[in-house]
N, CA, C and O atoms as a printed pandas DataFrame, in Angstrom:
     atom_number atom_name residue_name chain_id  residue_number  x_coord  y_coord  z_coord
0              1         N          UNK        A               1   80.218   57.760  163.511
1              2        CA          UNK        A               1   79.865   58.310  164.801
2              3         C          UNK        A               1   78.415   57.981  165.154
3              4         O          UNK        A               1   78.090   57.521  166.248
4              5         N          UNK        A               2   77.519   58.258  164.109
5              6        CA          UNK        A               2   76.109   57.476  164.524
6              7         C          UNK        A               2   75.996   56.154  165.094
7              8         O          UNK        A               2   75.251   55.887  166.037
8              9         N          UNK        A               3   76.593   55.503  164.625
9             10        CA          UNK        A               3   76.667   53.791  164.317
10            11         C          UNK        A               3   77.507   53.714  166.088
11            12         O          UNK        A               3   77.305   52.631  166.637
12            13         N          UNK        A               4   78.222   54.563  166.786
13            14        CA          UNK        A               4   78.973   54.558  167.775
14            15         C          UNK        A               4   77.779   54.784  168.679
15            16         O          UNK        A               4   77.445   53.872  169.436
16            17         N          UNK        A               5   76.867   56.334  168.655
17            18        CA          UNK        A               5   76.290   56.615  169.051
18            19         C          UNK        A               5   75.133   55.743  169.512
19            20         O          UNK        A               5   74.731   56.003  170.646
20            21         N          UNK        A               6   74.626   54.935  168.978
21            22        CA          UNK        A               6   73.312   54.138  168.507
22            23         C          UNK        A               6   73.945   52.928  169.651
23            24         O          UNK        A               6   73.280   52.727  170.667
24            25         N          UNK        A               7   75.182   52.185  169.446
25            26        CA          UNK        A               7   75.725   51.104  170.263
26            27         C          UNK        A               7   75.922   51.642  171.652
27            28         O          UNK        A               7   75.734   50.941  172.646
28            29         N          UNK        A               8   76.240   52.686  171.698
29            30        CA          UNK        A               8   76.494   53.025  172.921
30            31         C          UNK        A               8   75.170   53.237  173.726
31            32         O          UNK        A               8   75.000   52.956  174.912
32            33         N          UNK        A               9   74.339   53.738  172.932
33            34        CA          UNK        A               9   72.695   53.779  173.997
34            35         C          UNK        A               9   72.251   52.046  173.969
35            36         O          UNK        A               9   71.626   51.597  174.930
36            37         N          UNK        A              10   72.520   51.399  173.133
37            38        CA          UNK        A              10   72.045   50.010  173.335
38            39         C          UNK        A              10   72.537   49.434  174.450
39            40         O          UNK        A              10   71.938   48.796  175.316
40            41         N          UNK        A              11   73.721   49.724  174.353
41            42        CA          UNK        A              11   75.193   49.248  175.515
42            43         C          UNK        A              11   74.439   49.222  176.965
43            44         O          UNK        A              11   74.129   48.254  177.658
44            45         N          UNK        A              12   74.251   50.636  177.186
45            46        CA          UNK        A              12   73.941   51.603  178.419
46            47         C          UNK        A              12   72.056   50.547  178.650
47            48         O          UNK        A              12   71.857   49.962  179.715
48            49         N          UNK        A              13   71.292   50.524  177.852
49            50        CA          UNK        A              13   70.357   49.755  178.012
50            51         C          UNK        A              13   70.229   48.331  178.034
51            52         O          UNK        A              13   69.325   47.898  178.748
52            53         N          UNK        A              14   71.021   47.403  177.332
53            54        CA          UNK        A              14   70.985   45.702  177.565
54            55         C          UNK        A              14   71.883   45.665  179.217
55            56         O          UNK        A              14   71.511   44.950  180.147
56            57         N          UNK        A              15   73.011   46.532  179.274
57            58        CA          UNK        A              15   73.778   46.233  180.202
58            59         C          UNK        A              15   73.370   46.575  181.388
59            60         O          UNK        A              15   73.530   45.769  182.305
60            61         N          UNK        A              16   72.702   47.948  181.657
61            62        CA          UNK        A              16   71.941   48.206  182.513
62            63         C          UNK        A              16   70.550   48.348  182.539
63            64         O          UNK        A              16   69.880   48.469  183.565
64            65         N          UNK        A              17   70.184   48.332  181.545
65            66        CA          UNK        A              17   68.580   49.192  181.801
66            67         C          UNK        A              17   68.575   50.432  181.830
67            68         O          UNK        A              17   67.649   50.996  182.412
68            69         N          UNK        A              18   69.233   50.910  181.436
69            70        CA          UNK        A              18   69.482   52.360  181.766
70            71         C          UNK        A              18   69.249   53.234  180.174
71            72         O          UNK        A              18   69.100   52.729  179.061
72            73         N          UNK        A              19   69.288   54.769  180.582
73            74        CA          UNK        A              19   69.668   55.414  179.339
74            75         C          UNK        A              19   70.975   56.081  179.786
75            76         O          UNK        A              19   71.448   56.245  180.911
76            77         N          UNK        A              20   71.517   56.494  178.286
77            78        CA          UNK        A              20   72.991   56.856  178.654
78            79         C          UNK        A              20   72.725   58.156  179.919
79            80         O          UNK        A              20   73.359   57.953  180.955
80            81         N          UNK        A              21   72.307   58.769  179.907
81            82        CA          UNK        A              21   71.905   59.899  180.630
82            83         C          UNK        A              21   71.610   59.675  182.011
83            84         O          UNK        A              21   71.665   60.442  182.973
84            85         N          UNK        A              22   71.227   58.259  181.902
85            86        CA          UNK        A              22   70.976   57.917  183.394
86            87         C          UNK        A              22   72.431   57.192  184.167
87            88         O          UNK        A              22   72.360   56.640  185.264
88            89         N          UNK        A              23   73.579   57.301  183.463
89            90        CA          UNK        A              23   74.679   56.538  184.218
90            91         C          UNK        A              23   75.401   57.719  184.471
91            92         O          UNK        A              23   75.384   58.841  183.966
92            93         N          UNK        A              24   76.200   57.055  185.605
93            94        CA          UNK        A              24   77.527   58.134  186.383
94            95         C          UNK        A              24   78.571   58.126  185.204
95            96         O          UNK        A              24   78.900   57.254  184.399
96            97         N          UNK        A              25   79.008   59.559  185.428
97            98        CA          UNK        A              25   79.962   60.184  184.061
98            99         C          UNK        A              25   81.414   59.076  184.227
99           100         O          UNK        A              25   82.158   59.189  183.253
100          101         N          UNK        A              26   81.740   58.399  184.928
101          102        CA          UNK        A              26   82.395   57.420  185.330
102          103         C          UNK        A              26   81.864   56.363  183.981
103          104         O          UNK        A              26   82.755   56.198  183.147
104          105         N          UNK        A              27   80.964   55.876  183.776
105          106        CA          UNK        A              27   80.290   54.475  183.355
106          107         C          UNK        A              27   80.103   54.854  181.639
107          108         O          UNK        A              27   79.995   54.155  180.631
108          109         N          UNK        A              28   80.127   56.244  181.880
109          110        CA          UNK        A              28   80.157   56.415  180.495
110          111         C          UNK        A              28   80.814   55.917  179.217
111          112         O          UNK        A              28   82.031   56.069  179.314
112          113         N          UNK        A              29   80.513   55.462  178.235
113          114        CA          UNK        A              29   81.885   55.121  177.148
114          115         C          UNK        A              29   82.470   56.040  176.648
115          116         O          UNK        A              29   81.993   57.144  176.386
116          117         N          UNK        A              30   84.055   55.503  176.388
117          118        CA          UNK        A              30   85.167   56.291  175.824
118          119         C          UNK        A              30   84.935   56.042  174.361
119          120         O          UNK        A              30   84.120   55.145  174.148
120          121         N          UNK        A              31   85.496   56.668  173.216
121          122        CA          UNK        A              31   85.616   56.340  172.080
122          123         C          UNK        A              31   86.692   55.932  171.617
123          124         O          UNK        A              31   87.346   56.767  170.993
124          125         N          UNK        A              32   87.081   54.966  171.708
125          126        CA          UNK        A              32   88.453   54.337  170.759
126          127         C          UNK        A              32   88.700   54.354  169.386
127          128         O          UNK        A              32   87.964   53.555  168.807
128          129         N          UNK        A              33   89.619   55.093  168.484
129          130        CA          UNK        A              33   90.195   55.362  167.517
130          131         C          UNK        A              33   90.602   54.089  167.143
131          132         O          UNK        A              33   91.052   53.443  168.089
132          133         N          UNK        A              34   90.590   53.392  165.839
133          134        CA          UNK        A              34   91.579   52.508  165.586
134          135         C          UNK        A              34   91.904   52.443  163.733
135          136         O          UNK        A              34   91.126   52.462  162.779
136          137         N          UNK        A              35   93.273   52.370  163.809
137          138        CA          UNK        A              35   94.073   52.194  162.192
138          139         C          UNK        A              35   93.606   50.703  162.168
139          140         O          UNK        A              35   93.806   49.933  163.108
140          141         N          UNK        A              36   92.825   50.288  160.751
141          142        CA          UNK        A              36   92.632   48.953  160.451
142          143         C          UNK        A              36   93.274   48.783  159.164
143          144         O          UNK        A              36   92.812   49.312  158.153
144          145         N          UNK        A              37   94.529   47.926  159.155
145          146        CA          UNK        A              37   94.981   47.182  157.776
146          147         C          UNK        A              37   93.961   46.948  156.751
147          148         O          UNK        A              37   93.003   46.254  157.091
148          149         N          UNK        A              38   93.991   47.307  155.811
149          150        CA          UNK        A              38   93.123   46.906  154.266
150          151         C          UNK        A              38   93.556   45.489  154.256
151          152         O          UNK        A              38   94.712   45.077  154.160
152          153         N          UNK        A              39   91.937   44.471  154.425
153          154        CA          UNK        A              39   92.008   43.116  154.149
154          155         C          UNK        A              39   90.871   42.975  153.380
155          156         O          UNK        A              39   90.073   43.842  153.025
156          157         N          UNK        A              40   90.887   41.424  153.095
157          158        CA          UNK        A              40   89.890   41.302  152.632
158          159         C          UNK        A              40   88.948   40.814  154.167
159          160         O          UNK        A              40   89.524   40.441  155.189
160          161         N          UNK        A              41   87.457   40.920  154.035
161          162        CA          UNK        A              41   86.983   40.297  155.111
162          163         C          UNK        A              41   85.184   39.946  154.396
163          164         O          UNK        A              41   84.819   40.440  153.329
164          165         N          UNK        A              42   84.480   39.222  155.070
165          166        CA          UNK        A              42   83.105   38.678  154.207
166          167         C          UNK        A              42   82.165   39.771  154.421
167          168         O          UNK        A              42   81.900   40.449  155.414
168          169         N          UNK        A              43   81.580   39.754  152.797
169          170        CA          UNK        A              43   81.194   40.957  152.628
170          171         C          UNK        A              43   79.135   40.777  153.214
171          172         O          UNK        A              43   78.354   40.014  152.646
172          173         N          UNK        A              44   78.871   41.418  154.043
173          174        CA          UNK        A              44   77.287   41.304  154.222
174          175         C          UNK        A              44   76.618   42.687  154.275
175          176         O          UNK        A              44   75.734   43.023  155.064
176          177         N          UNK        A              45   77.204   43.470  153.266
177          178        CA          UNK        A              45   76.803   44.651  152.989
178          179         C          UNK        A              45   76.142   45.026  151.429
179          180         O          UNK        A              45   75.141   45.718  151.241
180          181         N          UNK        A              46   76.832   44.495  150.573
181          182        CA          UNK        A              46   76.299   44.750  149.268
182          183         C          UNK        A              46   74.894   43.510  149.400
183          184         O          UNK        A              46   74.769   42.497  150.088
184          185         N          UNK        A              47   73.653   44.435  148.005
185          186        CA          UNK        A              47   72.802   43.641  148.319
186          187         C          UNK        A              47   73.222   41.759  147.743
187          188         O          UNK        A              47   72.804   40.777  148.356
188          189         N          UNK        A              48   74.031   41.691  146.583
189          190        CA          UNK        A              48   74.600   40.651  146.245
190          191         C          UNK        A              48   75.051   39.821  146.970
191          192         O          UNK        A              48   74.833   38.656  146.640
192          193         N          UNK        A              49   75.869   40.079  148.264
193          194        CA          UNK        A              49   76.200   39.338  149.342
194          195         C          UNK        A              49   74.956   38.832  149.907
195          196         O          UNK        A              49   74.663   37.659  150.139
196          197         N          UNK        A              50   74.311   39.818  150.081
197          198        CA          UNK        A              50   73.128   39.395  151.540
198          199         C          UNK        A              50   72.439   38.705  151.053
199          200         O          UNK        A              50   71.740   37.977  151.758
200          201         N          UNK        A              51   72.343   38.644  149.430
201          202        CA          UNK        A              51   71.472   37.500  148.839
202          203         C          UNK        A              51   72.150   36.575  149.294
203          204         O          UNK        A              51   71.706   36.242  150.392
204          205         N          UNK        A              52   73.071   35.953  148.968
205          206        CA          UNK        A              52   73.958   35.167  148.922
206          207         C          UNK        A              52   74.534   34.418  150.207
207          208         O          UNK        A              52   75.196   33.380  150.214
208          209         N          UNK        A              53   74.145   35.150  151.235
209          210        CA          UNK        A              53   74.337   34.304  152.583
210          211         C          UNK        A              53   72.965   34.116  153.281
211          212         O          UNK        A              53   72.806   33.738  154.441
212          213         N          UNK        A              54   71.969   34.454  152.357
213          214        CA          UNK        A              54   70.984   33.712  152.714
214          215         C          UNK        A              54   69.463   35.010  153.548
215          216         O          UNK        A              54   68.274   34.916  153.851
216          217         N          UNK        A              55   70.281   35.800  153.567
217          218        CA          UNK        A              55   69.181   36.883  154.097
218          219         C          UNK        A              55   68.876   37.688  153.460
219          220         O          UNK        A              55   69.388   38.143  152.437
220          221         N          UNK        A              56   67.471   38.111  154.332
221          222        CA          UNK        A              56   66.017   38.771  153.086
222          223         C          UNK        A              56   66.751   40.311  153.117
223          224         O          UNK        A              56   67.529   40.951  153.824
224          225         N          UNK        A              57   65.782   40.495  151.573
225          226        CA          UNK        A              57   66.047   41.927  151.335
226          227         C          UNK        A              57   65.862   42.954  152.739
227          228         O          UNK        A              57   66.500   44.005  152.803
228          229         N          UNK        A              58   65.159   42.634  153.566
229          230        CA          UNK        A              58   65.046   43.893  154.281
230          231         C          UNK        A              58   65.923   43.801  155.532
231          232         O          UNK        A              58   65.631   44.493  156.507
232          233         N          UNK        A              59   67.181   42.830  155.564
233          234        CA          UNK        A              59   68.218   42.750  155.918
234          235         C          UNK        A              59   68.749   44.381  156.840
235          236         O          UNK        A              59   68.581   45.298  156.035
236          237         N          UNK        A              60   69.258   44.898  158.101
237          238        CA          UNK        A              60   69.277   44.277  158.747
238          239         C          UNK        A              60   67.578   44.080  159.651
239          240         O          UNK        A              60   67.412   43.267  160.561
240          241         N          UNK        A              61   66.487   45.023  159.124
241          242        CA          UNK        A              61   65.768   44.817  159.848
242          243         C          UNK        A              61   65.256   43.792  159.532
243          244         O          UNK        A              61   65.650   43.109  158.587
244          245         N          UNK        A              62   64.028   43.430  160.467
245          246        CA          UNK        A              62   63.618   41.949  161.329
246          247         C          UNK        A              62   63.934   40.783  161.081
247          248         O          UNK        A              62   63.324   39.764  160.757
248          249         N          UNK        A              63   65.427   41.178  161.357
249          250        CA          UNK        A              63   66.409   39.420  161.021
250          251         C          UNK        A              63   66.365   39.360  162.695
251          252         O          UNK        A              63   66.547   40.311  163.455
252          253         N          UNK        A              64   66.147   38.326  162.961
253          254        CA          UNK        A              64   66.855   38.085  164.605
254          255         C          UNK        A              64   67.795   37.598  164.718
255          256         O          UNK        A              64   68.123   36.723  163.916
256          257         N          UNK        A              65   68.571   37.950  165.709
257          258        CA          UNK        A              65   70.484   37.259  165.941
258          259         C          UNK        A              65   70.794   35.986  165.592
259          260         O          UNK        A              65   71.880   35.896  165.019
260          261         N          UNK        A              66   70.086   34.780  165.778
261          262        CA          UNK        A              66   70.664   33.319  165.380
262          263         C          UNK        A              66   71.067   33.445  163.826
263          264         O          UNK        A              66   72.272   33.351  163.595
264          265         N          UNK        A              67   70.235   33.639  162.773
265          266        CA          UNK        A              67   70.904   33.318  161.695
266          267         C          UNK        A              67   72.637   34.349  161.671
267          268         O          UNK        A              67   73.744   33.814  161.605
268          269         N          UNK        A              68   72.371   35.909  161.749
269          270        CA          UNK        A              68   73.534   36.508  161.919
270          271         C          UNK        A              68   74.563   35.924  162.558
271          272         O          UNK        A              68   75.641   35.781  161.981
272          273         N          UNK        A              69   74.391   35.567  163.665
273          274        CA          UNK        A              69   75.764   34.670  164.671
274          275         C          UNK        A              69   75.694   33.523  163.606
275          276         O          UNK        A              69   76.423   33.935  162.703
276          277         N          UNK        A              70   75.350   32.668  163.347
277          278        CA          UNK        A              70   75.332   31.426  162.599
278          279         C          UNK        A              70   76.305   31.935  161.550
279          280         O          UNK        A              70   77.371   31.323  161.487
280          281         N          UNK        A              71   76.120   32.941  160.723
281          282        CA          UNK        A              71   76.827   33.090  159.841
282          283         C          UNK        A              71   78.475   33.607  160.005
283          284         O          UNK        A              71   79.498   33.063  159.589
284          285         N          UNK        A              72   78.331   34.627  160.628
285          286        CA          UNK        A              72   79.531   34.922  161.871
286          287         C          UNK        A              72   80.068   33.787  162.015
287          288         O          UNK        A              72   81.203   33.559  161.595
288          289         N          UNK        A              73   79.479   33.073  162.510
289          290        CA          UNK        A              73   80.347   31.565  163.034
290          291         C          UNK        A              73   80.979   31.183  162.146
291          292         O          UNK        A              73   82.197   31.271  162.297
292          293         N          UNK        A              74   80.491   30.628  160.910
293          294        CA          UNK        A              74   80.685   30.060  159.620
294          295         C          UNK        A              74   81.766   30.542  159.686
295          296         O          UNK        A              74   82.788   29.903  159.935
296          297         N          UNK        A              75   81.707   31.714  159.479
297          298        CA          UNK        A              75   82.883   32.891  158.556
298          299         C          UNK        A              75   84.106   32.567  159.537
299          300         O          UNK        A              75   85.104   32.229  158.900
300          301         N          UNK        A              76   84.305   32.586  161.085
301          302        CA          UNK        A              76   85.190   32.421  162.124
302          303         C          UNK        A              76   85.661   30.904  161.632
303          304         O          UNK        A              76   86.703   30.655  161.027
304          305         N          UNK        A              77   84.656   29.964  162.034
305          306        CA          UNK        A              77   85.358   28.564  161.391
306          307         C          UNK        A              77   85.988   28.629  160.097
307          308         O          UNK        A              77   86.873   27.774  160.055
308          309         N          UNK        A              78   85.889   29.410  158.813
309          310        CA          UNK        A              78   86.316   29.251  157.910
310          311         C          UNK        A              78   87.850   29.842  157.392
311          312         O          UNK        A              78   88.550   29.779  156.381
312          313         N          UNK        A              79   87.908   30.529  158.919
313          314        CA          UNK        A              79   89.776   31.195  159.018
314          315         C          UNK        A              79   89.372   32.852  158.436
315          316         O          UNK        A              79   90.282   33.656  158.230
316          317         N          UNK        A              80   88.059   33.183  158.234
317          318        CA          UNK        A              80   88.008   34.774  157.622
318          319         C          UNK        A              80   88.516   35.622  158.443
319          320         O          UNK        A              80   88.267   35.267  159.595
320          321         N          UNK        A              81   89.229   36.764  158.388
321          322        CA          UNK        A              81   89.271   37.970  159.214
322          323         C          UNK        A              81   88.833   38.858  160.133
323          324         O          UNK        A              81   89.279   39.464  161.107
324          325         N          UNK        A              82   87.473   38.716  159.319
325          326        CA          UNK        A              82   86.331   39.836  160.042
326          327         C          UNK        A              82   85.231   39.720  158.942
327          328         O          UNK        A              82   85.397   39.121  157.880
328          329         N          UNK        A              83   83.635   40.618  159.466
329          330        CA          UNK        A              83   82.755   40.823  158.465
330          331         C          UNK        A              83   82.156   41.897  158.233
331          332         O          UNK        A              83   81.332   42.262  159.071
332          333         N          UNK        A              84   82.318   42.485  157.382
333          334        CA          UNK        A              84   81.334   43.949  157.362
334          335         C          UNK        A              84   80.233   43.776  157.137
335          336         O          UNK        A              84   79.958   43.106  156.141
336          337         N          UNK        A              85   79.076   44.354  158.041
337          338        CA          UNK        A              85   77.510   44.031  158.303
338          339         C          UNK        A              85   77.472   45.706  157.795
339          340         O          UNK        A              85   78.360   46.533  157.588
340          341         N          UNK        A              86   75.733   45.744  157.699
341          342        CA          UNK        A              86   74.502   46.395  157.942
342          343         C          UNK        A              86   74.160   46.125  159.694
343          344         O          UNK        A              86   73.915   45.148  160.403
344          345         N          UNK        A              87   74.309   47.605  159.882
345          346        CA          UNK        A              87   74.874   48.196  161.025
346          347         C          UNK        A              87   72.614   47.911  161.487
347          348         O          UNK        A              87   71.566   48.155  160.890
348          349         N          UNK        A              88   72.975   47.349  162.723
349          350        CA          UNK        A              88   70.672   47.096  162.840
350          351         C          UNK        A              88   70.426   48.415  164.052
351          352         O          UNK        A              88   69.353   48.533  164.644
352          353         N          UNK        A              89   71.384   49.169  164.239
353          354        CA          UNK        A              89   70.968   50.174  165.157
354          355         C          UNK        A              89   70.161   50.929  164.252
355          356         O          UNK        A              89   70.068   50.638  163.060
356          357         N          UNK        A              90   69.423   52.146  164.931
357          358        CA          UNK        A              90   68.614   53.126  164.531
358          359         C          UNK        A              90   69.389   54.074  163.248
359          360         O          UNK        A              90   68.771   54.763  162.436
360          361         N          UNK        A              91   70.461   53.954  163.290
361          362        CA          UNK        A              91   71.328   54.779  162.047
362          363         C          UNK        A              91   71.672   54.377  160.991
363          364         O          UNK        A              91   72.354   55.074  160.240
364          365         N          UNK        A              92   71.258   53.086  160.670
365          366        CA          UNK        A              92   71.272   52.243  160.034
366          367         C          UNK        A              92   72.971   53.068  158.982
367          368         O          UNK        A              92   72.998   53.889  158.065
368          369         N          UNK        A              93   73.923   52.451  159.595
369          370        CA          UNK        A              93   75.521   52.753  159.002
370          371         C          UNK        A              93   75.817   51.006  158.383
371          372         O          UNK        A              93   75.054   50.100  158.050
372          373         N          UNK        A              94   76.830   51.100  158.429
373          374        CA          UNK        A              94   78.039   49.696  158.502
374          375         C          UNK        A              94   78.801   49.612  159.307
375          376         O          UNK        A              94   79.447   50.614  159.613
376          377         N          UNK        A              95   79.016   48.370  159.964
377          378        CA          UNK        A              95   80.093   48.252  160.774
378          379         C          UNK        A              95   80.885   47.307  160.349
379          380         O          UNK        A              95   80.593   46.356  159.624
380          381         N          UNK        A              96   82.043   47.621  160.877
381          382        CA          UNK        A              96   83.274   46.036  160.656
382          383         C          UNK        A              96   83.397   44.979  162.120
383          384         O          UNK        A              96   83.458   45.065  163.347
384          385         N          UNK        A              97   83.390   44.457  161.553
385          386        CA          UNK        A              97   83.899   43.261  163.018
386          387         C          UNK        A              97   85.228   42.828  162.320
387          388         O          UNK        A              97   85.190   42.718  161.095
388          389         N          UNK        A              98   86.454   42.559  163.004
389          390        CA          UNK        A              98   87.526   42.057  163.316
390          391         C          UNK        A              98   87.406   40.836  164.350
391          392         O          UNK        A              98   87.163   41.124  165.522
392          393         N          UNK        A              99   87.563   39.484  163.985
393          394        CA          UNK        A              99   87.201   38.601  164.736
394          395         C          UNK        A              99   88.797   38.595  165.384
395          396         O          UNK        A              99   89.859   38.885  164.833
396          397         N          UNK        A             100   88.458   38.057  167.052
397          398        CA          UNK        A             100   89.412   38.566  168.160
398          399         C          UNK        A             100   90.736   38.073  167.901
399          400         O          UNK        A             100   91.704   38.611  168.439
400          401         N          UNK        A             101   90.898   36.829  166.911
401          402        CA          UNK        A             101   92.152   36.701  166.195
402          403         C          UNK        A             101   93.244   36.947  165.580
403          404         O          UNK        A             101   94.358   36.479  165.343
404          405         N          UNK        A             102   92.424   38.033  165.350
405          406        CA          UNK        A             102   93.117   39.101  163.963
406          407         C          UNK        A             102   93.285   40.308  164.769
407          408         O          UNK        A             102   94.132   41.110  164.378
408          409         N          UNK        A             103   92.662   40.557  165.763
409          410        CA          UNK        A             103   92.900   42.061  166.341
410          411         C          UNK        A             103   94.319   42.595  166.223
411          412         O          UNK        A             103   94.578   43.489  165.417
412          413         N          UNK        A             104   95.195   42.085  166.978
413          414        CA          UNK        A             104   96.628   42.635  166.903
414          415         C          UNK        A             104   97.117   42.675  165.703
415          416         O          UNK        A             104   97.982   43.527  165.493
416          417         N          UNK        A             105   96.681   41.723  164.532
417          418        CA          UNK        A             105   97.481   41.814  163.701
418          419         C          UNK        A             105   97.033   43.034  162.192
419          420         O          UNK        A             105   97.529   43.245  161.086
420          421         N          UNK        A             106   95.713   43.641  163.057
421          422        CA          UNK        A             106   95.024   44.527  161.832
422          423         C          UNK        A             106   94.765   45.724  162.296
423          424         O          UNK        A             106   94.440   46.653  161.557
424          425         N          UNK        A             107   94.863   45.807  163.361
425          426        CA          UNK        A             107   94.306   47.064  164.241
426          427         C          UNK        A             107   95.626   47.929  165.122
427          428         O          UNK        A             107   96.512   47.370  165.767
428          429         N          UNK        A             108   95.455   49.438  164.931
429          430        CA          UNK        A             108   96.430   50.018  165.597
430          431         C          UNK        A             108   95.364   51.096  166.704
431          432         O          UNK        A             108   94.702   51.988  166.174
432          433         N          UNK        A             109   95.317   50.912  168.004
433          434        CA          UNK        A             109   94.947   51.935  168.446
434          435         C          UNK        A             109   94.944   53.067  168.410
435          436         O          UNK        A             109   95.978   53.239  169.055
436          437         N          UNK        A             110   94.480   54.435  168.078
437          438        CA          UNK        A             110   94.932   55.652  167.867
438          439         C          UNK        A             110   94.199   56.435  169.038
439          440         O          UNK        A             110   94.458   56.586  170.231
440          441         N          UNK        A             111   93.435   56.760  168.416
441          442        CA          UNK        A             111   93.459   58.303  169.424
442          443         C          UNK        A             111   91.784   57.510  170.587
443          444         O          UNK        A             111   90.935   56.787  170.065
444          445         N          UNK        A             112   91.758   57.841  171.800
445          446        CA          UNK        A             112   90.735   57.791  172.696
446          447         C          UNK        A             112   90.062   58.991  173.209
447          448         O          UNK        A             112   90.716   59.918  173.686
448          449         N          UNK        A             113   88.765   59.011  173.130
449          450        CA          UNK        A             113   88.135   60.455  173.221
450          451         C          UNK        A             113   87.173   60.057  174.275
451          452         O          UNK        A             113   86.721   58.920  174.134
452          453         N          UNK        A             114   86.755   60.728  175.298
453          454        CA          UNK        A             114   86.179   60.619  176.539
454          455         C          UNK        A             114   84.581   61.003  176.271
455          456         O          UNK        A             114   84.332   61.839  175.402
456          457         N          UNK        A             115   83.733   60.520  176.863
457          458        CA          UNK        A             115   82.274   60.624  176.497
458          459         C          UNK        A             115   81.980   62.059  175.742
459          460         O          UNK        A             115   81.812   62.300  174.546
460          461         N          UNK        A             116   81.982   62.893  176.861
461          462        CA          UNK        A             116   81.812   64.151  176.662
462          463         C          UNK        A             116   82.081   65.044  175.286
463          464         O          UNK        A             116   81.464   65.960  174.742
464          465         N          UNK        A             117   83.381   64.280  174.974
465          466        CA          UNK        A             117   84.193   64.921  173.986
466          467         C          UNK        A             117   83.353   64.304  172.460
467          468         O          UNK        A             117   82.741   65.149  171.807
468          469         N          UNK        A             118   83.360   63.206  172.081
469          470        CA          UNK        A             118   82.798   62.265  171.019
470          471         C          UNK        A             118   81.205   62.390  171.354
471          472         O          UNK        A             118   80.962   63.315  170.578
472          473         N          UNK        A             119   80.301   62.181  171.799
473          474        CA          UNK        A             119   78.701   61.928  172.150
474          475         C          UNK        A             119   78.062   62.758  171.403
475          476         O          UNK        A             119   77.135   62.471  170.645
476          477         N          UNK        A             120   78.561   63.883  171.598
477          478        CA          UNK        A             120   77.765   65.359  171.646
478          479         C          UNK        A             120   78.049   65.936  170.188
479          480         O          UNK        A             120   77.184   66.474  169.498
480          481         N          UNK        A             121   79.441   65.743  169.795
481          482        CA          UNK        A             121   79.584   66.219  168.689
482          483         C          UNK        A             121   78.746   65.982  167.504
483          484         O          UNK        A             121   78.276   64.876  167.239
484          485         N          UNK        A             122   78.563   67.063  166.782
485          486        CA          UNK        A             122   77.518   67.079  165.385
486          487         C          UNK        A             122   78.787   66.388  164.424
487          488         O          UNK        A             122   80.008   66.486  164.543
488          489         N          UNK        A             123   77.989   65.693  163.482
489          490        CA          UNK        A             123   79.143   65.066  162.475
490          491         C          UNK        A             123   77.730   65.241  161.246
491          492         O          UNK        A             123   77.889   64.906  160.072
């Protein structure tokens, strides 16, 4: 939910300039639930990995996006699934990416929760 939280104020700011607070309850984001199949997918979370694909210990901070997409890429050309990162928002979590290939075949939509409902909640 942090890691949601954190994207969603980034969202609300690259996309608009804005803070979430400053958009119509309309523009707000929903939270999408989703069942993900147990796969394997490339790992850029353990510190062993991150050695290993080439980025510094202080991984995700002050990496800038080209090497990350670069590697992303790699991983897409190489037929992988998806990649679990070190999440570079302020909450510093993990996230998964599911590259758009694989979506249908790993992902089940479940439950959708409306700004109001997901934002606010303490976790």
């Amino acid at each position: 939910m942090d890691v949601a939280r954190g994207n969603a104020r980034r969202y609300a700011y690259d996309a608009f300039g804005l803070e979430l607070e400053d958009l119509r309850e309309e523009a707000l984001p929903d939270l999408q639930h989703y069942d993900v199949a147990e796969c394997e997918v490339v790992d850029a979370v353990t510190p062993a990995a991150i050695s290993a694909l080439g980025l510094t210990p202080s991984y995700p901070t002050g990496i800038p996006h080209p090497p990350c997409q670069a590697i992303a890429e790699q991983a897409y050309a190489d037929g992988e699934r998806g990649i679990a990162v070190l999440s570079a928002t302020s909450t510093r979590g993990e996230e998964l990416v599911i590259f758009d290939r694989e979506v249908t075949a790993l992902t089940t939509k479940t439950i959708r929760e409306p700004f109001g409902r997901w934002f606010y909640l303490k976790t």
